[in-house]
VEXDRENDO-157303 format. One record per residue (C-alpha): residue in three letters; x, y, z. Coordinates in steps of 0.25 Angstrom, whole numbers, padded with zeros to 4 digits, always signed. Example, Ala and Ser with C-alpha at 12.3 -4.5 7.8 and 13.67 -1.06 7.14 Angstrom:
<recs>
ala+0049-0018+0031
ser+0055-0004+0029
</recs>
This chain:
<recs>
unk+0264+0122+0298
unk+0274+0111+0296
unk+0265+0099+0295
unk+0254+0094+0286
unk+0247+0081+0281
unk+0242+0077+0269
unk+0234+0065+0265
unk+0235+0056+0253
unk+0236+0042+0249
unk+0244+0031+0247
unk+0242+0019+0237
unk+0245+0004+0242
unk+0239-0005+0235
unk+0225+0001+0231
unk+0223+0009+0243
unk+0226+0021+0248
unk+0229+0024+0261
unk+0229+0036+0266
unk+0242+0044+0269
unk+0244+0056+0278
unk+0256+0064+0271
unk+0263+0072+0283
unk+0272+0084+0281
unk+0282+0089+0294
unk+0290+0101+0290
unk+0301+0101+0301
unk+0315+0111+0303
unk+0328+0105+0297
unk+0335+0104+0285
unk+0325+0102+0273
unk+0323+0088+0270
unk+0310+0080+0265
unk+0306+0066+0273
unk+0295+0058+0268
unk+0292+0046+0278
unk+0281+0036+0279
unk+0284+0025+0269
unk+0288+0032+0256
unk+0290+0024+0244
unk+0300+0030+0236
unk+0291+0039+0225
unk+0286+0045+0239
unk+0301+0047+0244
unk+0303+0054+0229
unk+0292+0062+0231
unk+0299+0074+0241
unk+0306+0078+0227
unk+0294+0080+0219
unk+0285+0087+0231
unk+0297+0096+0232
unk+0297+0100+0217
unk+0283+0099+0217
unk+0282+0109+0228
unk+0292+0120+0221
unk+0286+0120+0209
unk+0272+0123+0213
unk+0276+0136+0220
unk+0278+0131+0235
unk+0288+0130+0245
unk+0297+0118+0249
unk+0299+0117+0263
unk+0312+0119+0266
unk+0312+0111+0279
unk+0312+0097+0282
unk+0299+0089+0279
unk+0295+0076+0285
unk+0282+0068+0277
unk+0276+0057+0281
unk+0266+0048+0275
unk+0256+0041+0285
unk+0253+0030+0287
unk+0269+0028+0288
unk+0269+0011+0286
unk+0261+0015+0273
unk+0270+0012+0261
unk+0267+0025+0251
unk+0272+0026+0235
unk+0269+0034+0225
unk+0270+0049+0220
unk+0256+0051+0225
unk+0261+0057+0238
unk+0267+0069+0231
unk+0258+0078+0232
unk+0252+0077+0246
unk+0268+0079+0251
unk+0270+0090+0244
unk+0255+0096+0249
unk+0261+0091+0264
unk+0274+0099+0263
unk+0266+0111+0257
unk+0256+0110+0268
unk+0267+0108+0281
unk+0273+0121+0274
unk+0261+0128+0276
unk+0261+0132+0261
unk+0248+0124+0263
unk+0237+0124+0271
unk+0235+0111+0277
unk+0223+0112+0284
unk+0218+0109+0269
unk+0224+0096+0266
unk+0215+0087+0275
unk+0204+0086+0266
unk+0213+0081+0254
unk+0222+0069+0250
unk+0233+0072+0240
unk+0240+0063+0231
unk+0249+0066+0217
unk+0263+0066+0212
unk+0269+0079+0211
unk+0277+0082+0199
unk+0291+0091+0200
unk+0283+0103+0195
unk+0272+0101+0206
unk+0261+0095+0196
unk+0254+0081+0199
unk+0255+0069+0193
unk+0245+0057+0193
unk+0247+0047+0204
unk+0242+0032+0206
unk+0231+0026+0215
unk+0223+0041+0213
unk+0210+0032+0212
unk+0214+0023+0224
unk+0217+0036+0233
unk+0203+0040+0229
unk+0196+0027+0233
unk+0204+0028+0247
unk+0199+0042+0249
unk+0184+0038+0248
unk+0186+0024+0254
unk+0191+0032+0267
unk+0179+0043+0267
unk+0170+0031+0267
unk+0176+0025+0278
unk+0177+0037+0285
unk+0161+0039+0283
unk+0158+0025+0286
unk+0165+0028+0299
unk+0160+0039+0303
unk+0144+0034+0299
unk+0146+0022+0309
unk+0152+0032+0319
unk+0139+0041+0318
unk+0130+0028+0319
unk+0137+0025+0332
unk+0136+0039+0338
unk+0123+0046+0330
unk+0126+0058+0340
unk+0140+0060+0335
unk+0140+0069+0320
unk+0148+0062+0310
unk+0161+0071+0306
unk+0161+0074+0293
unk+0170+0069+0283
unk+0180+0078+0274
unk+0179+0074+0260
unk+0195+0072+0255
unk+0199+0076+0242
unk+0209+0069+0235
unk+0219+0079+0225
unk+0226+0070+0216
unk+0234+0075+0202
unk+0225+0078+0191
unk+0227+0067+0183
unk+0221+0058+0195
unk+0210+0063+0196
unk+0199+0056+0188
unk+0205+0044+0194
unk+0203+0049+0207
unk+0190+0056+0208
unk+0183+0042+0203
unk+0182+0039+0218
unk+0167+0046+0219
unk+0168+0053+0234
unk+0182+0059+0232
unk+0184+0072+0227
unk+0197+0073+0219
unk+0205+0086+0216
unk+0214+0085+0205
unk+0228+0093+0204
unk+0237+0097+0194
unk+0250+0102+0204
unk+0253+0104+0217
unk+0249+0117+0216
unk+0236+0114+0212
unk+0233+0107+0223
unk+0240+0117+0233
unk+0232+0129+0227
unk+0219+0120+0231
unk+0222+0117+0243
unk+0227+0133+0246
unk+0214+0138+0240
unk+0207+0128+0251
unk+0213+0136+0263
unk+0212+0150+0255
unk+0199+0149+0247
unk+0202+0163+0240
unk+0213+0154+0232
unk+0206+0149+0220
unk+0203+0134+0221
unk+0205+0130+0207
unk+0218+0121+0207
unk+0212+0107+0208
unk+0202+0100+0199
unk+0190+0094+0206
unk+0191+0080+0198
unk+0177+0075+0194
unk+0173+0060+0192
unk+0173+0056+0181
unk+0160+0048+0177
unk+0161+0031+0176
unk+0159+0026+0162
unk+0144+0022+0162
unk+0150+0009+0154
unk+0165+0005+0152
unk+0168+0003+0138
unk+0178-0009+0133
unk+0188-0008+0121
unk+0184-0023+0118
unk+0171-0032+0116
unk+0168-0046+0118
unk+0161-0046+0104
unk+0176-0047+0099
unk+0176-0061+0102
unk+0171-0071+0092
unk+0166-0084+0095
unk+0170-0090+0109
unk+0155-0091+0114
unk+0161-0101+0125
unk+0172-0092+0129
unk+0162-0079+0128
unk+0153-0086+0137
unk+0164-0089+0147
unk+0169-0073+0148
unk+0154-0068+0150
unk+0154-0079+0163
unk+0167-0075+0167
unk+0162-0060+0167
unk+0149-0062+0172
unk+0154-0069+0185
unk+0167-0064+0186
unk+0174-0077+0183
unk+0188-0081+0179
unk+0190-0086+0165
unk+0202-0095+0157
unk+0201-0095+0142
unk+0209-0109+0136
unk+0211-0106+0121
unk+0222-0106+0109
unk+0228-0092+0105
unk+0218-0082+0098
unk+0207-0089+0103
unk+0202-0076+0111
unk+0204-0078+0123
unk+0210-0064+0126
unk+0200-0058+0119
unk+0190-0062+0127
unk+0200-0059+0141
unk+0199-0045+0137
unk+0185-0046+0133
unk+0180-0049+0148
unk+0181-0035+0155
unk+0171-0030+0144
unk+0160-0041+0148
unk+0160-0038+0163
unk+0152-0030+0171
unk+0155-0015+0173
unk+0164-0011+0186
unk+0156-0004+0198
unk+0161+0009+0201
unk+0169+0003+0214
unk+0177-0007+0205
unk+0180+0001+0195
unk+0186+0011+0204
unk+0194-0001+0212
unk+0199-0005+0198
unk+0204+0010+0194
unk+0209+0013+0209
unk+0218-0001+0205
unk+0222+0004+0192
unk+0222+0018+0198
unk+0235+0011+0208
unk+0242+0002+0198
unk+0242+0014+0189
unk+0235+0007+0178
unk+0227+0014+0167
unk+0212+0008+0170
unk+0200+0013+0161
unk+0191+0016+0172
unk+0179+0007+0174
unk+0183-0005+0165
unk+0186-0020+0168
unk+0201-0021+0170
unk+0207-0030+0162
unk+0223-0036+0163
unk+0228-0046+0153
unk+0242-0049+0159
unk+0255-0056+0153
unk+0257-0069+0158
unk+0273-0064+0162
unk+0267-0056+0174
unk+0271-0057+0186
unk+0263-0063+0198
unk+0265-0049+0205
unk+0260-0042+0194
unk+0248-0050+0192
unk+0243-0049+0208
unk+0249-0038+0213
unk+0261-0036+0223
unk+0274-0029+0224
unk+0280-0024+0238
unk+0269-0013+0238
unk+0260-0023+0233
unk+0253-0017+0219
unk+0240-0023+0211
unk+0242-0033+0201
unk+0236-0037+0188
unk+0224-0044+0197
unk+0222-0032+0204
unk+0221-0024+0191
unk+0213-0034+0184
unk+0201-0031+0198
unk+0188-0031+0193
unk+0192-0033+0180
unk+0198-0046+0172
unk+0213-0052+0173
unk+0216-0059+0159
unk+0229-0069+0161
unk+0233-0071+0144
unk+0240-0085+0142
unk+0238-0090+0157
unk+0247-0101+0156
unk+0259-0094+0153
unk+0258-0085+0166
unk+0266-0089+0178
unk+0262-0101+0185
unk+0263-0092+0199
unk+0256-0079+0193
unk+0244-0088+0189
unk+0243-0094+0204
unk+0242-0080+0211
unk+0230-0077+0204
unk+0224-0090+0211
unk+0220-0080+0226
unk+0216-0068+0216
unk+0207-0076+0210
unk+0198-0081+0221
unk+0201-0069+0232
unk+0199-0057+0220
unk+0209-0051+0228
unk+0224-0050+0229
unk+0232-0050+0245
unk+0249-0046+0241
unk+0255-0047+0255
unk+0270-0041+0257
unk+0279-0040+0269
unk+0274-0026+0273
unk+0259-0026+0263
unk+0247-0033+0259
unk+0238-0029+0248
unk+0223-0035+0243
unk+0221-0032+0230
unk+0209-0034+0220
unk+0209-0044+0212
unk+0194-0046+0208
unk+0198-0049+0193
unk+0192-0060+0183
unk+0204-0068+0178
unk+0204-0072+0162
unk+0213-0082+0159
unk+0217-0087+0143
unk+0227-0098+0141
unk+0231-0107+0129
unk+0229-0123+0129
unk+0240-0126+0126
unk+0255-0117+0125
unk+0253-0118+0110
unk+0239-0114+0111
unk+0232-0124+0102
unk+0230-0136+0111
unk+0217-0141+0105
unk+0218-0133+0094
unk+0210-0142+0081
unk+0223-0138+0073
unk+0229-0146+0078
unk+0242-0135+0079
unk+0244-0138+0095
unk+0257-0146+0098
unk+0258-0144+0112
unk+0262-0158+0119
unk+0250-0163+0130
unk+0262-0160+0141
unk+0263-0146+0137
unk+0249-0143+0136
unk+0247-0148+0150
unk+0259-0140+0156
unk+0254-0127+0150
unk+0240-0130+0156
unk+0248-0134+0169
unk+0251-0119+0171
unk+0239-0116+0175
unk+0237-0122+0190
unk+0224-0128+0192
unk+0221-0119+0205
unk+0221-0108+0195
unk+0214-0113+0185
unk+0202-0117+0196
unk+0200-0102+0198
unk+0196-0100+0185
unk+0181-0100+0182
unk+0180-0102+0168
unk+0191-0110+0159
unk+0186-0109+0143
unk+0191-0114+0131
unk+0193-0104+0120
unk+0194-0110+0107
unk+0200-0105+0093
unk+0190-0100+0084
unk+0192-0103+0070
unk+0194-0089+0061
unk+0182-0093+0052
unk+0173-0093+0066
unk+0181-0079+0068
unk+0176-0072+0055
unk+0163-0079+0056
unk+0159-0077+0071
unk+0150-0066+0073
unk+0153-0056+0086
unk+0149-0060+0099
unk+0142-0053+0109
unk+0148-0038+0113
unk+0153-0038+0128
unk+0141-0029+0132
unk+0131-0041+0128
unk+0138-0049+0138
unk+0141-0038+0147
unk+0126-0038+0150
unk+0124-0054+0153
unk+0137-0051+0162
unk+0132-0038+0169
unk+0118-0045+0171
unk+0125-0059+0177
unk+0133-0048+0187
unk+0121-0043+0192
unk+0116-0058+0196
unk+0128-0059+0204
unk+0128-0045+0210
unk+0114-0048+0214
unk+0116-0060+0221
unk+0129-0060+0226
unk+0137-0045+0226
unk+0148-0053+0218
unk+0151-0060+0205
unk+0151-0076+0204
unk+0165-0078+0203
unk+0167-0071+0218
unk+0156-0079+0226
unk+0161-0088+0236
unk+0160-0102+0238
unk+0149-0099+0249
unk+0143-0087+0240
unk+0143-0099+0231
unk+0135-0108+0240
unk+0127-0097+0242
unk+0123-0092+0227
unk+0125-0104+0219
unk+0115-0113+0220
unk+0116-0126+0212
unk+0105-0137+0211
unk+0106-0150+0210
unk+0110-0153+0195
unk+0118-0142+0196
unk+0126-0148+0207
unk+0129-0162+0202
unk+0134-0155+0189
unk+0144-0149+0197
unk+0147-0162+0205
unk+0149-0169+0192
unk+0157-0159+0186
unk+0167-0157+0199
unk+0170-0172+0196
unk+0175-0170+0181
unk+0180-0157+0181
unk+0186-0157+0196
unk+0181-0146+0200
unk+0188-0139+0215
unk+0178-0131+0223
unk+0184-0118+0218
unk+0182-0124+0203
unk+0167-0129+0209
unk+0164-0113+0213
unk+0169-0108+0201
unk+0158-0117+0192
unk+0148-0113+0203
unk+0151-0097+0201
unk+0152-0099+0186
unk+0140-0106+0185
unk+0134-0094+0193
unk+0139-0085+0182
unk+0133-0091+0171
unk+0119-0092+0178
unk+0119-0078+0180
unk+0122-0076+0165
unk+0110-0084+0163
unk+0102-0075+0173
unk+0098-0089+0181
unk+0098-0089+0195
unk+0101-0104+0195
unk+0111-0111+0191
unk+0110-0123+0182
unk+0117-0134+0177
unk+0119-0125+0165
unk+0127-0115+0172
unk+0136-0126+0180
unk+0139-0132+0167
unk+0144-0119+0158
unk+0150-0117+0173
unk+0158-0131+0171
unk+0162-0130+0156
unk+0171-0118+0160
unk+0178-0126+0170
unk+0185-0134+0159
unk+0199-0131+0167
</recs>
């Protein structure tokens, strides 16, 4: 036989689309054509699947071979491609049988001596694989529904090889069964003991899931911070609604430490998020500890690319990498002003859209934005030391950075104050983040209840719907719209923070207690 498919996948953005690897062997002088939008690390690959092939003991065909990746208008990168290329040229060689390869889906790099080497987006390929069966099922059950006459064709369940050292990634994706391979030999010897069963079947490792933590375990405590009841406060509300938060405070105040200590308060990721979060991390080839709140503290010099994503073949950003987790911004002023202002969309839409000439991408971006800042560029602006010398015009156009559009976005704007070293070695040790995890984890169990979704993503018409305000609540927020000119966004925000703090208190009202703690942090 001189023809044969293969089928893998390829990564664009964080998805993978299927691709159908299709291998002509035709007369002429030898030569190797790989067509179908090949990136360049595909275009080098014909160089290692030929060493590859040698050095596992098979024969290189010396004709010409044509390979073409379908869909065509589908850009494809990456080594992962390598070993579903070289199984195609084996296969349209006959040195395999190819009736075996329909009911698997390859990818790996290939190596000179014909072993495998771990690849990117192994997690994502998994996700695809499942996301399709489902599909397929769902399809073919409304089928059967319309035509109870008609049997349902039964569905072949695909197995996914993937090198070795993917595949406790990959087999995480429950419903997928996940082979692991050390060579191309290995996976050859499987898939030749498939049309022969009197060659043994021993080549391969049948990768099992490994279990999910039954609780995630962070290297760092909320009981670290002394003091800063008022700042303590406003980081279990932010957690407990999902809210935004700026810390204003002079240096050493500890507003980073208690940045880093937010993850550690929140609620514990279902198994669909956590798997969306390591499929991400899976992509951007990222080092994630599976299970856990992400957490990005970022350099004020990044670029605005970097932050949200982009690239000609658009890739996830900082935004993207901080989904479902928290995005921490150190020294907000000092960023760029047009970095700042693209987190404006992300911050209301949870998502990201990067259009180019020939792509569009949506990605995640359901992260909880912490911000610290100095008052002043010295820091010390009302410091009692009196140690500030920053000139009134100075303090205003290091305020002035920040544009007010931006600023309206964020929920919660507290003042962090210096705490004198004798309070330091005096204060006794607050409460443990697994205290307040529980009054967070109890709060998110209102909101689930009530509405499927945390306060801090309720519509302006989910709003109307679930916050209900009587009338002293009502002319509270009249009056305070006058002296703090409140916009409706800035309005909302009060009314989803109030929201917040009632479910903290286990009411089902809220009072003109909860709109006035809702108020103080609107101080911005």
């Amino acid at each position: 036989m001189s023809f044969a498919q293969v089928y893998t996948r390829s990564v664009v953005g964080l998805h993978a689309p299927k691709v159908i690897i299709e291998v002509h062997l035709s007369q002429g002088l030898p030569a190797l054509t790989i067509v179908g939008l090949p990136e360049a690390a595909v275009r080098e690959s014909k160089d290692r699947v030929r060493s590859a092939i040698l050095n596992s003991g098979f024969q290189f065909p010396n004709r010409r071979l044509t390979i073409n990746l379908a869909p065509a208008d589908l850009p494809k990168d990456g080594a992962r491609l390598d070993l579903p290329i070289a199984i195609g040229i084996l296969a349209a060689s006959d040195q395999l049988d190819p009736e075996v390869l329909s009911g698997f889906e390859f990818i790996g790099e290939l190596a000179l001596n014909g072993n495998l080497r771990q690849v990117t987006g192994s997690l994502a390929v998994a996700r695809a694989i499942k996301a399709e069966r489902l599909a397929v099922k769902s399809s073919s059950s409304n089928e059967r529904r319309l035509d109870e006459q008609q049997p349902a064709a039964e569905l072949t369940s695909v197995k996914l090889i993937v090198p070795i050292d993917n595949g406790a990634e990959a087999s995480r994706v429950e419903g997928v069964e996940v082979l692991g391979a050390q060579s191309l030999k290995a996976v050859c010897d499987h898939l030749q003991s498939l049309a022969n069963p009197s060659i043994p079947n021993e080549s391969l490792t049948v990768v099992t899931p490994s279990p999910a933590p039954q609780h995630v375990g962070y290297q760092v405590d909320l009981a670290d911070v002394k003091g800063q009841h008022h700042a303590r406060r406003a980081l279990e509300i932010a957690a407990a609604g999902g809210h935004s938060i700026l810390f204003t405070g002079p240096p050493g105040s500890g507003k980073t430490l208690m940045a880093s200590r937010l993850p550690t308060i929140l609620p514990d990721l279902s198994d669909e998020d956590a798997l969306e979060v390591a499929s991400t991390y899976s992509v951007a080839d990222s080092d994630y500890d599976y299970g856990t709140r992400p957490f990005r503290q970022v350099h004020h010099t990044i670029s605005a690319v970097a932050l949200v994503g982009g690239g000609s073949r658009p890739k996830p950003g900082e935004i993207t990498l901080a989904n479902k987790g928290v995005l921490f911004l150190d020294e907000l002023p000092e960023f760029d002003r047009t970095v700042l202002e693209v987190l404006r969309q992300p911050l209301e839409a949870k998502q990201i859209t990067i259009s180019r000439a020939n792509s569009q991408m949506t990605f995640p971006a359901n992260f909880q934005l912490v911000a610290a800042m100095n008052p002043c560029p010295c820091g010390y602006d009302g410091d009692t030391s009196g140690r500030c010398r920053c000139r009134p015009e100075q303090i205003k156009r290091y305020q002035d950075k920040l544009s007010g559009p931006l600023l309206d976005r964020i929920d919660l704007h507290i003042t962090v104050p210096a705490l004198p070293i004798a309070d330091l070695q005096n204060a006794q040790a607050g409460e443990s983040s697994e205290q307040v995890r529980v009054r967070v984890i109890a709060a998110h169990k209102h909101q689930m209840q009530r509405q499927q979704k945390v306060n801090n993503e309720l519509s302006p018409s989910e709003i109307d719907k679930y916050i209900q305000l009587g009338e002293s609540e009502q002319q509270l927020l009249q009056l305070a719209q006058q002296r703090l000119n409140l916009s409706a966004r800035g309005y909302h925000r009060v009314l989803r923070v109030a929201r917040t703090i009632a479910d903290l208190s286990n009411s089902v009202d809220i009072t003109s207690v909860h709109v006035s703690e809702a108020l103080s942090y609107r101080s911005k």
